[in-house]
C-alpha positions in Angstrom: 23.7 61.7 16.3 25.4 58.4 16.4 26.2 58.4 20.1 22.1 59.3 20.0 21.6 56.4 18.7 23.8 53.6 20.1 22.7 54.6 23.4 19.0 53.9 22.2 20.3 51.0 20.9 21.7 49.4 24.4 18.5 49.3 26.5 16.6 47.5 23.9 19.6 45.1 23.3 19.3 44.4 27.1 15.2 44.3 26.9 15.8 42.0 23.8 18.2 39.6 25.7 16.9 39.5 28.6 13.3 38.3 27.3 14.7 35.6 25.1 16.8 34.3 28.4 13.3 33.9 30.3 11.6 32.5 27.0 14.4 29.7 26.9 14.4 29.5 30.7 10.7 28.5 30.3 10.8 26.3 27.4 13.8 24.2 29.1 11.9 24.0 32.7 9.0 22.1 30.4 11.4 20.1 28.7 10.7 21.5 25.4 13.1 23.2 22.7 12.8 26.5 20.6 11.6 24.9 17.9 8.3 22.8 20.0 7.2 27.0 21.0 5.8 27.1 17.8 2.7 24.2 17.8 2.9 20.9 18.7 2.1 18.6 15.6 -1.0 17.5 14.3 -2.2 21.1 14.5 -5.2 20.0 12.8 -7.0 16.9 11.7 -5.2 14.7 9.6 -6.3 13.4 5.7 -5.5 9.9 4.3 -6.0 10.0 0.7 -6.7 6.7 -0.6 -6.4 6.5 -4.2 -8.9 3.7 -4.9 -12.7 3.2 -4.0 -14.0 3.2 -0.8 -15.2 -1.1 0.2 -11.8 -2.5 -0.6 -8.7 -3.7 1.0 -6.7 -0.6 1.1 -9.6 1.6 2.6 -10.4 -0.9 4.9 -6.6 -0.6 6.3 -6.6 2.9 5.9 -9.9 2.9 8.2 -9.1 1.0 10.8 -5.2 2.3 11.2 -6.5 5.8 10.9 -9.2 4.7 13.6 -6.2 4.1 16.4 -3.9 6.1 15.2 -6.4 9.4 16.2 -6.7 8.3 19.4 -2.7 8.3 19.9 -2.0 11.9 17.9 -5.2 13.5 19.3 -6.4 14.6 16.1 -9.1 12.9 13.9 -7.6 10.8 10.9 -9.4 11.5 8.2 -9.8 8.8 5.1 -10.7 10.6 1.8 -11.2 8.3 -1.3 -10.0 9.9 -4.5 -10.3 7.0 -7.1 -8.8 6.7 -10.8 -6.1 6.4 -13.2 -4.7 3.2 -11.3 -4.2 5.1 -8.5 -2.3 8.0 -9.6 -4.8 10.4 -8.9 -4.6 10.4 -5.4 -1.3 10.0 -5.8 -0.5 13.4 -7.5 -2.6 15.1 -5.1 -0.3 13.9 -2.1 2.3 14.8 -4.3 1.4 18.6 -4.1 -0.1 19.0 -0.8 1.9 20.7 1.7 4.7 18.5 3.3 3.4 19.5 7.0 2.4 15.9 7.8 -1.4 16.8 7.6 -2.1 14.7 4.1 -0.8 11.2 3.6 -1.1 8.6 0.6 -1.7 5.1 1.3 -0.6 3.0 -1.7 -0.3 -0.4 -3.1 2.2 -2.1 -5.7 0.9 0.5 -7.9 4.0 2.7 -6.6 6.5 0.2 -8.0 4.2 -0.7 -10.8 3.0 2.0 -12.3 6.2 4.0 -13.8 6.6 1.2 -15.9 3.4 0.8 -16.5 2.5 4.4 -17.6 4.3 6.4 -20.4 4.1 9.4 -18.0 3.0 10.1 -14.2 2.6 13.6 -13.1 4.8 12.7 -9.8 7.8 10.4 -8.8 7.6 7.8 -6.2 10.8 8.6 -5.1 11.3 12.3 -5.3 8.0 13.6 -4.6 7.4 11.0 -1.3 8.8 10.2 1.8 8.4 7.1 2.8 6.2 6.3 6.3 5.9 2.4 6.7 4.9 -0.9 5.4 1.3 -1.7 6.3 0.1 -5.0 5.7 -0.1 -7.7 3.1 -3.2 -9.3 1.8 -2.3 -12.3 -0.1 -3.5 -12.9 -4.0 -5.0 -16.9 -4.5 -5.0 -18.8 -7.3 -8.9 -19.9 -7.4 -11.0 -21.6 -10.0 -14.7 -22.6 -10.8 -15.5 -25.2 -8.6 -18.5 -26.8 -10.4 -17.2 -26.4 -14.1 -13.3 -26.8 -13.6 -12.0 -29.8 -11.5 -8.7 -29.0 -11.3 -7.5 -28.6 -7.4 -3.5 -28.1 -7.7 -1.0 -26.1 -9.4 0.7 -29.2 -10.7 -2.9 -29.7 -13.0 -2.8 -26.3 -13.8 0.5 -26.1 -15.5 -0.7 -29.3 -17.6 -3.8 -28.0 -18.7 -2.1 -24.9 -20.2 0.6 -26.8 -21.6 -1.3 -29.5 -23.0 -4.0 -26.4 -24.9 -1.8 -23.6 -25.4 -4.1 -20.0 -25.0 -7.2 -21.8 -24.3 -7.6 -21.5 -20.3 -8.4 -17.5 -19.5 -7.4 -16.1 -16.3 -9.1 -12.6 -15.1 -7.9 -10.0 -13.2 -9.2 -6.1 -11.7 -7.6 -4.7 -14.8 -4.0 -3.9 -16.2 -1.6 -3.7 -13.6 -2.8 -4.6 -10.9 -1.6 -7.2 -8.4 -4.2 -9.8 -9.6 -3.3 -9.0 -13.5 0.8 -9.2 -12.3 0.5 -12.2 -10.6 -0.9 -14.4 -13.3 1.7 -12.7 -15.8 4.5 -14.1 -13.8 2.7 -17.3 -12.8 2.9 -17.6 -17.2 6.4 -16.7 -17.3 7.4 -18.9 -14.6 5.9 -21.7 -15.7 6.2 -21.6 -19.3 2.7 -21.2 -20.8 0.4 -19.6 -22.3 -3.1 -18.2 -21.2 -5.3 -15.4 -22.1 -5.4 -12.3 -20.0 -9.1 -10.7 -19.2 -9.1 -7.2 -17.7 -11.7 -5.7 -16.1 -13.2 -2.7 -14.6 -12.3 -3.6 -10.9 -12.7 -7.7 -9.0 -16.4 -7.2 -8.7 -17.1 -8.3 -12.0 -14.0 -10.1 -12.5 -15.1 -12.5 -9.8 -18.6 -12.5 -11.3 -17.5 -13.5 -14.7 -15.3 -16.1 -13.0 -18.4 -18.1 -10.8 -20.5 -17.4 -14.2 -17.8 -19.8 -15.6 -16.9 -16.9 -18.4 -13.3 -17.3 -17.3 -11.3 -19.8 -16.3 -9.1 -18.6 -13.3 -8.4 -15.8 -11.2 -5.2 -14.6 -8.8 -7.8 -12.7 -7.0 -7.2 -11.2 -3.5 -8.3 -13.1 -0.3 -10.3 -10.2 0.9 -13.0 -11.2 -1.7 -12.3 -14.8 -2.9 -12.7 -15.7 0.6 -16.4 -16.1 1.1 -16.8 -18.1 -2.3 -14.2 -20.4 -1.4 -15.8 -20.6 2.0 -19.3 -21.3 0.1 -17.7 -24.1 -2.1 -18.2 -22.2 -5.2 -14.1 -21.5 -5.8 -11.3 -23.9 -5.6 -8.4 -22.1 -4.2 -5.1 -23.7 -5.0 -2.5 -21.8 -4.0 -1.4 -18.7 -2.5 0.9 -15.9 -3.9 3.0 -15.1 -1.0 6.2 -16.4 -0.1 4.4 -17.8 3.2 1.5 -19.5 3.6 -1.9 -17.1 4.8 -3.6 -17.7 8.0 -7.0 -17.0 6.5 -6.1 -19.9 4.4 -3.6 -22.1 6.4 -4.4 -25.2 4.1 -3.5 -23.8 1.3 -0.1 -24.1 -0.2 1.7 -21.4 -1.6 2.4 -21.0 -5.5 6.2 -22.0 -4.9 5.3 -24.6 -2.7 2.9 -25.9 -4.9 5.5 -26.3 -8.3 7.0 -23.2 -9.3 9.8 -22.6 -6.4 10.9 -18.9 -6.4 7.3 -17.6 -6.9 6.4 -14.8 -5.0 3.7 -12.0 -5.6 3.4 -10.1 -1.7 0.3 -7.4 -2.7 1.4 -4.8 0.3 0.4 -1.3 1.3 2.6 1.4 2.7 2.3 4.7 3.9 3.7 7.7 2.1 3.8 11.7 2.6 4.9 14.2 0.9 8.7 15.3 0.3 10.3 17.7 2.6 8.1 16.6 5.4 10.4 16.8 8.5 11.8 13.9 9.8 10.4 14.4 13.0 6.8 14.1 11.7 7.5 11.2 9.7 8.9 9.7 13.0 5.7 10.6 15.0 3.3 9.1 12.2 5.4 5.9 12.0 5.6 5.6 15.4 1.9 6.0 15.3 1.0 3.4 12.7 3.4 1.0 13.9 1.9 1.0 17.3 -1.3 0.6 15.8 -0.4 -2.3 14.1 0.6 -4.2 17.1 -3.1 -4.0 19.2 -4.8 -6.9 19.3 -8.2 -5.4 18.1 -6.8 -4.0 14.8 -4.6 -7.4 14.4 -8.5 -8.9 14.6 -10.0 -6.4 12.4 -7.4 -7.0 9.3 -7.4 -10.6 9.9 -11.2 -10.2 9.2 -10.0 -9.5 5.2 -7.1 -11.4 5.0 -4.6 -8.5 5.8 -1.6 -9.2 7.2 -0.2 -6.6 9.4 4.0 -5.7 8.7 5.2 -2.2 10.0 8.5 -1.0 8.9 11.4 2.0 9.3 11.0 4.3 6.4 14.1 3.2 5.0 12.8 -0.7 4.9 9.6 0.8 3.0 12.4 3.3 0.9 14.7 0.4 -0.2 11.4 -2.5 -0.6 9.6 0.0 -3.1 13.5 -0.1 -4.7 13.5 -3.7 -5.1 10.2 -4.3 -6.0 10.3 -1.3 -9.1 13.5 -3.1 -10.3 11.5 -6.8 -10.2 8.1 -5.3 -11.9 9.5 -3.2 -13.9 11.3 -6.2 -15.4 8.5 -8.1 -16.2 6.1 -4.9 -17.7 9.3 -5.0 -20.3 9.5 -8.6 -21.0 5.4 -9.2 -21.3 5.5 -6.2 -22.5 2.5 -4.9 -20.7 0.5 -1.6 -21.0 -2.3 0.4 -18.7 -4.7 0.1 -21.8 
């Protein structure tokens, strides 16, 4: 019985062999490896979760980077909008979806902000993500009521608040967010005091604000850009470290009188943990290459964006600085998502 059976066992050893010789021989004369004769990725079309409302600055980017970047992987990019929570939503959906390279997250500072800012998050940036690449930067600008404010520089600013402690109001898209963060370390910075208005989204912020209701807003260019252009805001300086082309004139905040300012509102890409490398390298490849054609360069500069691109381990060790700086000052101001 066993001499029965090991010389059934020889042929098929032979048959075995000899197929995976001519399967190899094949996949080396197309100068592709084992692991490519499963399917070449995307496999299918490709979702872009963006966690806030469809109309701003993040699904704009998300839009017009997923708009290229089909043409390049062959596969329709797909941008879906799942809104709420500060973001986190979308967020925790990314979080869970199959690291395959077929969902990705496109986020804001709301990744270094928002463990501080929340008690708990049903993800972590850092375990549950892989970073992709930075995307762009749309600037924040220090604007104010034309018609009922006068004031046109930071230096007049700081004097106002300091001369009527709490009286000036500055609004902001609500808790958190890059427009609330910036004016909390424009009042740290500069020693004074002013009174924080949150609300439901810029929309109304910026309607309050031309309605004269509030006093000042770090909004983002992307929507103070028309009313400045209309002569109903003042803008005054800008919350980058450099100044914005869609505002050239317009000095930044640390230029202006507080040196060492800098608020950078950026987006990155983000997929799942676990994806393989290999897939993260073909997506940032992908959005990188995106980022450098003239006709998106045109189409960001259209709201403000400025367009970046980054390894994922520029985008993992940025989100590590900027968690450290933010989550500083949510301690010290001792801010809350409520």
């Amino acid at each position: 019985m066993k001499r029965l059976t090991m010389r059934a066992a020889r042929p098929f050893s032979k048959l075995r062999a000899a197929t995976l010789c001519t399967a190899l021989g094949a996949l080396v004369a197309f100068g592709a490896s084992p692991r490519d004769a499963h399917a070449a990725y995307p496999e299918r079309p490709i979702r872009w979760i963006v966690p806030f409302p469809a109309g701003g600055a993040m699904d704009n980017i998300a839009r017009t980077l997923g708009e290229e970047m089909s043409r390049t992987l062959g596969q329709p990019v797909v941008v879906e909008n799942r809104p709420g929570a500060g973001g986190n939503i979308g967020a925790e959906l990314v979080a869970k979806a199959a690291p395959d390279g077929h969902t990705l997250l496109i986020v804001a500072n709301g990744m270094a902000v928002n463990p501080a800012l929340y008690g708990k998050l049903g993800y972590s940036p850092t375990k549950d993500f892989a970073p992709v690449s930075l995307l762009a930067v749309v600037p924040n600008v220090l604007v104010t009521n034309k018609a009922k404010n006068p004031v046109a520089d930071m230096q007049s600013v700081i004097a106002q608040a300091k001369a009527n402690p709490g009286k000036y109001s500055y609004a902001s898209a609500g808790n958190g967010t890059s427009i609330h963060l910036a004016g909390e370390l424009f009042t740290s910075m500069a020693h004074v005091e002013m009174l924080h208005v949150p609300y439901k989204g810029s929309g109304p912020a910026i309607t309050d604000l031309l309605g004269g209701q509030v006093d000042y807003m770090f909004d983002s260019i992307t929507s103070a850009k028309p009313h400045i252009d209309a002569g109903k805001l003042t803008a005054i300086a800008v919350t980058t470290s450099k100044r914005s082309a869609a505002l050239p004139n317009v000095p930044t905040v640390a230029e202006a009188g507080l040196p060492g300012y800098e608020l950078a509102p950026w987006f990155a890409a983000f997929v799942p943990a676990q994806t393989p490398p290999a897939i993260v390298d073909t997506l940032n490849r992908a959005m990188v290459d995106a980022l450098k054609k003239p006709a998106v360069q045109q189409r960001l500069a259209g709201i403000g964006a400025e367009p970046i691109g980054s390894t994922p381990a520029a985008l993992r060790d940025y989100l590590a600085r900027e968690t450290t700086k933010w989550g500083a000052l949510i301690k010290e101001r001792g801010i809350r998502a409520d």
